[in-house]
C-alpha positions in Angstrom: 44.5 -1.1 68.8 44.8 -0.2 65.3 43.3 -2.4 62.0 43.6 -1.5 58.4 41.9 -3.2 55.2 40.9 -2.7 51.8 38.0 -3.6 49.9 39.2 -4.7 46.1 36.2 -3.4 43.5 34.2 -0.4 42.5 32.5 0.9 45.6 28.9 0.4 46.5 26.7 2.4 48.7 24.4 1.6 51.0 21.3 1.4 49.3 17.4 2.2 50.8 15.2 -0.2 52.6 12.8 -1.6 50.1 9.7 -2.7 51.4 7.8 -5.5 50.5 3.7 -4.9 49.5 2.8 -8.1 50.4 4.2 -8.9 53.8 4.8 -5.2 54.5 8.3 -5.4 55.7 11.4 -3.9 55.0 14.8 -5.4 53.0 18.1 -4.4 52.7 18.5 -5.0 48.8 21.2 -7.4 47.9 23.8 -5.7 46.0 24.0 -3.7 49.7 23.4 -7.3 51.5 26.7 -8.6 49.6 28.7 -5.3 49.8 28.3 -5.5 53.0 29.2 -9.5 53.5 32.3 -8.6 51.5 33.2 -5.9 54.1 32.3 -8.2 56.8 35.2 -11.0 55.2 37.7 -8.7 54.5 37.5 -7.1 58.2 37.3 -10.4 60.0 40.6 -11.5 58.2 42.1 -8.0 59.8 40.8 -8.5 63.3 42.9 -12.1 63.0 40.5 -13.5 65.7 40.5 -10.6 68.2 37.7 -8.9 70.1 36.4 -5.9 68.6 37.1 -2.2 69.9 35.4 -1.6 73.3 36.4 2.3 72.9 35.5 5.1 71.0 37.0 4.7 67.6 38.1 6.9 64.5 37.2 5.5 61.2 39.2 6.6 58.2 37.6 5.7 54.6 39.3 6.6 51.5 37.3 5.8 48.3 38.6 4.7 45.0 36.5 4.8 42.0 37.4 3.4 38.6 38.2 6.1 35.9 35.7 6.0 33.5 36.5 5.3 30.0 35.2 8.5 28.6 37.8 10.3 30.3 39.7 13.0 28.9 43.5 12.0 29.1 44.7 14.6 31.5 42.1 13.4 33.9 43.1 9.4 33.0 46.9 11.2 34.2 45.8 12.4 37.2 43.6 9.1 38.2 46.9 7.2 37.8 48.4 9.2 40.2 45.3 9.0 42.1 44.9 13.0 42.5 41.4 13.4 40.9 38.9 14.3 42.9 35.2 12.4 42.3 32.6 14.7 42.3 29.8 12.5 40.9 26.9 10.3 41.9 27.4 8.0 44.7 27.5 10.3 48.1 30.6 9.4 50.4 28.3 9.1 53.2 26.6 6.0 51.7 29.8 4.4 51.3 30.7 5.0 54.9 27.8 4.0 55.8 27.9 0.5 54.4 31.8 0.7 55.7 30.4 1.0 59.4 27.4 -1.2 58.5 29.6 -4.2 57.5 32.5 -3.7 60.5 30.1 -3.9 63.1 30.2 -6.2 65.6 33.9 -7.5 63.7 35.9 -4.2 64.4 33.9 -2.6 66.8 31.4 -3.8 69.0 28.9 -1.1 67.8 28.9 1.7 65.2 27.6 4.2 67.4 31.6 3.9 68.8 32.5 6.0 65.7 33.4 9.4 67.5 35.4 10.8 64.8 35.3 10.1 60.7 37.4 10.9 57.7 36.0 9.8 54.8 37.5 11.1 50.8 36.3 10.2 47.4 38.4 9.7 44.1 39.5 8.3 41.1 41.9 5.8 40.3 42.9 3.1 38.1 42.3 0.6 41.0 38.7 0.7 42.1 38.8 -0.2 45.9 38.0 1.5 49.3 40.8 1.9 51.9 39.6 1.5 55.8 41.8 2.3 59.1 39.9 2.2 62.5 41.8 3.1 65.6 40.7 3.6 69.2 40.5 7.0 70.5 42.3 7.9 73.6 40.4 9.9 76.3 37.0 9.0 78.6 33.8 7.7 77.0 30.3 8.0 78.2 
């Protein structure tokens, strides 16, 4: 099986637990809580009602991020063409992160499926992030 989605909007990563002073727990905060949510949506409508992967999976992220408007106009070029590398705050691995965090249990059954990753950061004029999952042929444990 093989789904593909994309997530329209400027990415957001997974933030840290906060905890709470009073009743000594930890949160997730809530612009991760509705990042998240939104993941969850957009993945459902993918799986159009089907069972999520049993098997190991590969999970391919590619990240968009909106050019900023202080660009120079060489690098506003090559975000149009989407061949500009982001190299600034906002680790990829946080993005996956909330990627995984948000397909699970809709894509795949559990993130700890995810036996291979690809995962790329840049800029375009669309801010979004791109998601394929496929299963993995070959024998689990």
């Amino acid at each position: 099986m093989r789904v593909s989605f994309v997530v329209e909007g400027e990415p957001v990563p997974k933030g840290r637990p906060r905890f709470n002073p009073y009743s000594k727990r930890a949160y997730t905060p809530q612009r991760t809580k509705s990042y998240e949510e939104q993941i969850a949506w957009k993945a459902a409508v993918a799986m159009r009602g089907k069972a999520p992967m049993k098997r190991p999976v590969h999970v391919d992220v590619r990240i968009f991020f909106g050019i900023p408007k202080s660009a120079k106009q060489a690098d506003k070029e090559a975000a149009r063409t989407e061949h500009l590398w982001h190299c600034r705050k906002c680790d990829a691995d946080n993005i996956f992160k909330a990627i995984a965090d948000g397909a699970n249990g809709i894509v795949f059954a559990d993130d700890k499926q995810i036996c291979e990753m690809e995962c790329s950061k840049r800029y375009s004029m669309k801010p979004r992030v791109e998601v394929e999952v496929y299963e993995l042929e070959g024998a689990a444990r």
